[in-house]
C-alpha positions in Angstrom: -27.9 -96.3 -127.4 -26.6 -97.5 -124.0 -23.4 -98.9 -125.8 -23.0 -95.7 -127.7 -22.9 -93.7 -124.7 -20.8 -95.2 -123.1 -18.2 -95.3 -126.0 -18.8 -91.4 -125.3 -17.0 -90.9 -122.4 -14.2 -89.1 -122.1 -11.6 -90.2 -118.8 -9.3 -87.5 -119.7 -12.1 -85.0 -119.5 -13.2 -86.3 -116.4 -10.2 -86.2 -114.7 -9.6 -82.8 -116.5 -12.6 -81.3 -114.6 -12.2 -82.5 -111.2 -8.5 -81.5 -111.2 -10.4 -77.7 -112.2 -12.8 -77.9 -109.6 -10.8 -79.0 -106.7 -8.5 -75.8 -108.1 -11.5 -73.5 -106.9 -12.1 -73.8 -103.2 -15.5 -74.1 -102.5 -15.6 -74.5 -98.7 -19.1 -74.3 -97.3 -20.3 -70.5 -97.3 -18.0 -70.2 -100.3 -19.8 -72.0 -102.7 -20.0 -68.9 -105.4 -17.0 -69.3 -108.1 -17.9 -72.8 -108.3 -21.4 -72.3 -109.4 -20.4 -70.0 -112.1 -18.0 -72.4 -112.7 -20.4 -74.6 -113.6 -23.0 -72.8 -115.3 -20.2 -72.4 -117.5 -19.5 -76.3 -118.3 -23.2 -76.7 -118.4 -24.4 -73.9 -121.2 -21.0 -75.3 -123.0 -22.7 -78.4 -123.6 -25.7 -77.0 -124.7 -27.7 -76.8 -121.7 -30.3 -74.1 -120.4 -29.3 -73.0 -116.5 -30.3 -70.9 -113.9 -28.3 -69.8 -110.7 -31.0 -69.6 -107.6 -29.3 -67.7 -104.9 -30.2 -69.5 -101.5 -28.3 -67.0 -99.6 -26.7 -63.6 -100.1 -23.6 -64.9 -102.5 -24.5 -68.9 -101.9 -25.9 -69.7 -105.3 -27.7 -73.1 -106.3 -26.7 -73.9 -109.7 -29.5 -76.2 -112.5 -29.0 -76.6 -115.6 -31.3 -78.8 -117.8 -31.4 -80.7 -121.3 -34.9 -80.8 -122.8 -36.3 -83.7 -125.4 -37.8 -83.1 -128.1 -40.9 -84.2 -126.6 -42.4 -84.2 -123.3 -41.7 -87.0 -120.7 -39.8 -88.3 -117.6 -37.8 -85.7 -116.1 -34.4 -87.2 -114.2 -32.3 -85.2 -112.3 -28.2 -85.2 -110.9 -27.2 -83.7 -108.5 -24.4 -82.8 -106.1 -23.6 -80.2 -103.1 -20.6 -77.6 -104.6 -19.1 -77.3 -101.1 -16.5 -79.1 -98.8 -15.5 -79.2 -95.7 -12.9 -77.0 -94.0 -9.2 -77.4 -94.8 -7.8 -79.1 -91.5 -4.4 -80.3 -90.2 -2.6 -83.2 -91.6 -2.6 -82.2 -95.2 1.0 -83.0 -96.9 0.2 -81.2 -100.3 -1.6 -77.9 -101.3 -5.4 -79.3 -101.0 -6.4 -77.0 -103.7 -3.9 -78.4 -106.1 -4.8 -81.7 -107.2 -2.2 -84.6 -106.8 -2.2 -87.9 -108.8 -0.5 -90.4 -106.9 -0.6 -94.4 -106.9 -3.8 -93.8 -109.1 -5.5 -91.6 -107.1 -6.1 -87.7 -107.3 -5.2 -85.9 -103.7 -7.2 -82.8 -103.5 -10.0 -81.2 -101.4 -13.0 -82.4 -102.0 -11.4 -84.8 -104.8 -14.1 -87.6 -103.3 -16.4 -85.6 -101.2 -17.7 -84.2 -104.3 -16.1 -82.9 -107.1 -15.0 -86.1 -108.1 -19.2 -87.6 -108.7 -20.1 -84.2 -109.7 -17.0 -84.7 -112.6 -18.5 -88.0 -113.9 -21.9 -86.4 -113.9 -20.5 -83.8 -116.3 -18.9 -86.3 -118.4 -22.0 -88.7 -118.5 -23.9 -85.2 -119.1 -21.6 -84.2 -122.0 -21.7 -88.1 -123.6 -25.2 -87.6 -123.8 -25.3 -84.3 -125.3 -22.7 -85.0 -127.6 -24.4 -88.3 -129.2 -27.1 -86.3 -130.1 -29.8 -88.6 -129.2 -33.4 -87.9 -129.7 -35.3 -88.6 -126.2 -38.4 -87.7 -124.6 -38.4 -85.5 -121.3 -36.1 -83.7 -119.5 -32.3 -84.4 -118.6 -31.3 -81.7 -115.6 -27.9 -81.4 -113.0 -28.6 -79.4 -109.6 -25.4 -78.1 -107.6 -26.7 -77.5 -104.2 -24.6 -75.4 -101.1 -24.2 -76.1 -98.0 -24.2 -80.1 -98.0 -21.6 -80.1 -95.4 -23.8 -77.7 -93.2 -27.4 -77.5 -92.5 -28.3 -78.3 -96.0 -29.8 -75.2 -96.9 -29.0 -75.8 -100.5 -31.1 -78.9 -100.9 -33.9 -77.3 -98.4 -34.2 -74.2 -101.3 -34.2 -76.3 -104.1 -37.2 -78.5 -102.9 -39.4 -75.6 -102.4 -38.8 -74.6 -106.3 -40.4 -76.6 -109.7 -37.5 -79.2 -109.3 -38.7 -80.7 -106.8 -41.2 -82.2 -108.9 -38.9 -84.1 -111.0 -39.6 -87.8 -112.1 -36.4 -89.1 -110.4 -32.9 -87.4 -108.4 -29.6 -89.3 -108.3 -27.3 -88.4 -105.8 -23.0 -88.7 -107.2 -22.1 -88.5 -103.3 -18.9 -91.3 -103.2 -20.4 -94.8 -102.7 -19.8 -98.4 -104.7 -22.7 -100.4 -105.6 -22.2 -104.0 -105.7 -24.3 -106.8 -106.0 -24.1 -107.8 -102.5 -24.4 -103.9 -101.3 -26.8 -102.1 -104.1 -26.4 -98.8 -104.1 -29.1 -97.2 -101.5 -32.7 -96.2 -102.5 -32.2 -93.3 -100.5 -30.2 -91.7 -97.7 -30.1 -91.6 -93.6 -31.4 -88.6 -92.0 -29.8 -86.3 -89.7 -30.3 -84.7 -86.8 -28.2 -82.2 -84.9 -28.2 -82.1 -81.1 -27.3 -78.5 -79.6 -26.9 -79.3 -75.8 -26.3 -76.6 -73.6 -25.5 -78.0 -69.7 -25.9 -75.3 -67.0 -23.9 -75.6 -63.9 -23.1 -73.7 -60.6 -20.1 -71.0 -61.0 -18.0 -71.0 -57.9 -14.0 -70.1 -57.0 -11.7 -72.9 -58.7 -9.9 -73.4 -54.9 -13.3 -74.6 -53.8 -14.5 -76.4 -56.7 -17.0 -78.5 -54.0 -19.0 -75.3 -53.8 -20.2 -75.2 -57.3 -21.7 -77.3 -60.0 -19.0 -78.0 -63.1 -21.0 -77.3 -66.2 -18.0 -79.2 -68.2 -17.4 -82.1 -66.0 -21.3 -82.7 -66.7 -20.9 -82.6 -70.1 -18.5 -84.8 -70.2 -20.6 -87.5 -68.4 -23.1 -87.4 -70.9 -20.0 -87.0 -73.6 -18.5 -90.6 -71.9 -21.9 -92.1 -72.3 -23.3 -91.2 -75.8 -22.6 -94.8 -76.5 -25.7 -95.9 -75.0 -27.7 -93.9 -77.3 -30.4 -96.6 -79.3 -28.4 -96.2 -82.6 -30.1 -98.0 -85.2 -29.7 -100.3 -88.5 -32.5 -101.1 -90.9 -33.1 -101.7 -94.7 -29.3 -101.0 -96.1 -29.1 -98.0 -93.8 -27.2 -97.3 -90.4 -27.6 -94.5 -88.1 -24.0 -93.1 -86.4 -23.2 -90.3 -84.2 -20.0 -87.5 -83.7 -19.4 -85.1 -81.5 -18.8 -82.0 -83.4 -17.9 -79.6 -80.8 -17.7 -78.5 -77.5 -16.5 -75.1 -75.5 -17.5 -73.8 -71.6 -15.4 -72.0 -69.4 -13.2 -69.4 -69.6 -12.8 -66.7 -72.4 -9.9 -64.9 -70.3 -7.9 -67.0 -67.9 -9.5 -67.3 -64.3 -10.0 -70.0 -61.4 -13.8 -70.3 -62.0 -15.8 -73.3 -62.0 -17.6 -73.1 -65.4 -21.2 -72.1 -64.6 -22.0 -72.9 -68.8 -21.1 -75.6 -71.2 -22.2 -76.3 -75.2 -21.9 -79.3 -77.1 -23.0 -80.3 -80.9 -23.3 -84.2 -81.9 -24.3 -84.7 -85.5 -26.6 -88.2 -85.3 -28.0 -90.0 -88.4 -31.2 -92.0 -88.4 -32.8 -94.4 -90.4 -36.0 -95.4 -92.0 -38.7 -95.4 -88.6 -36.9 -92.7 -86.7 -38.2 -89.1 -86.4 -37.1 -86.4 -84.8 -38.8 -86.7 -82.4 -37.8 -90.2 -81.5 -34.4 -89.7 -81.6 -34.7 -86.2 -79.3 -36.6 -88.3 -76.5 -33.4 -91.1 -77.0 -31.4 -88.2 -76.0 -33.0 -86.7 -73.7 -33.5 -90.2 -71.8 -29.6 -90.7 -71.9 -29.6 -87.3 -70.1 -32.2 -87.9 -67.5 -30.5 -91.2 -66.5 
């Protein structure tokens, strides 16, 4: 059967359906014409589906594959959404690009392009018509590259309680690197500093809410960023903005940063909001 399967897959039809998907932008918040576009491909091959709107317009798409008796139920899945379009792009990121054996698009790895072997794997299967036992199912979850709401909706619903969920996010397991038994966690710190507005001739007088963001900005380094069992926690500073809205010689009494952090197996949220907070206080 394995043999067979794999004798199934179609490249071309993989590389036909990313090139389709990464022609639908599906930035985060816009994850809509994706999912439908999806249902489609899924009910094409035979499958049952069901769109769970998350939010207003922000569908979750499942679509599922039942044997013809009960059993295991295993689940793939992957977030429709991609981050925003951003400087530096040389081509039209919603029209793919083959180049030096590589398709250019957005979201081409980050990821259309494991949610396009999904469907071919998915399609191999349902065209071999195989008799199995259980339940073969695909999730497309929003908001990934946000706050995860997607993935936080469909955990409260029945699929939650499948056997088994394997993520198509872009990574290569190899024998020395085996392809992770799960995935870091994440945290987001929203930092606000507060400072002491005074004229910008007599900057002495006041308390710069920037310039003390920045000190904690130069020092995130020392933050106890940690490495265990395969996984290895990170951090970015997302964003920050204080001061002015319209042009004056103020000291900026207000200043907001984000850092997105990841964590590892032993962390909590907890644990890694006191790290932060210690960093702060010292």
């Amino acid at each position: 059967m394995h043999d067979d399967l794999l004798n199934k897959i179609d490249h071309d039809y993989t590389v036909k359906k990313l090139e389709e998907m990464i022609a639908i932008p599906s930035v985060v918040k816009e994850e809509k014409e994706l999912a439908y576009y999806l249902q489609g491909e899924l009910e094409s091959l035979g499958f049952e589906t069901e769109l769970h709107e998350v939010e207003p317009g922000r569908p979750n798409i499942y679509g599922w594959l039942k044997g013809a008796k009960p059993g295991k139920r295993l689940n793939f899945n992957g977030h429709m959404d991609t981050v925003p379009v951003v400087s530096g792009w040389d081509t039209d990121p919603f029209k793919p690009v083959k180049k030096d054996g590589k398709i250019y698009g957005l979201g081409s790895n980050d990821m259309k392009g494991g949610i396009a072997c999904t469907l071919s794997m998915l399609k191999a299967f349902a065209d071999s018509g195989h008799q199995f036992k259980g339940e073969l199912s695909f999730s497309g979850v929003i908001d990934e590259e946000a706050y995860g709401e997607g993935a936080k909706a469909m955990l409260k619903t029945d699929w939650s309680k499948v056997d088994a969920i394997l993520l198509g996010e872009p990574s290569q397991g190899t024998k020395e690197n085996p392809t992770a038994l799960g995935i870091t966690g994440k945290v987001l710190y929203d930092i606000y500093v507060h400072g002491v507005a005074a004229h910008g001739f007599s900057p002495e007088a006041g308390v710069n809410a920037v310039e003390q963001a920045g000190i904690i900005l130069a020092n995130l380094h020392k933050l106890k960023i940690a490495k265990r069992d395969g996984f290895k926690g990170n951090y970015s500073t997302l964003k920050i903005e204080g001061g002015y809205k319209v042009y004056s010689v103020v000291v900026p009494a207000e200043c907001r940063f984000e850092v997105n952090r990841l964590t590892v197996p032993g962390e909590t949220v907890e644990s890694v909001i006191k790290d932060m907070e210690n960093l702060i206080a010292s």
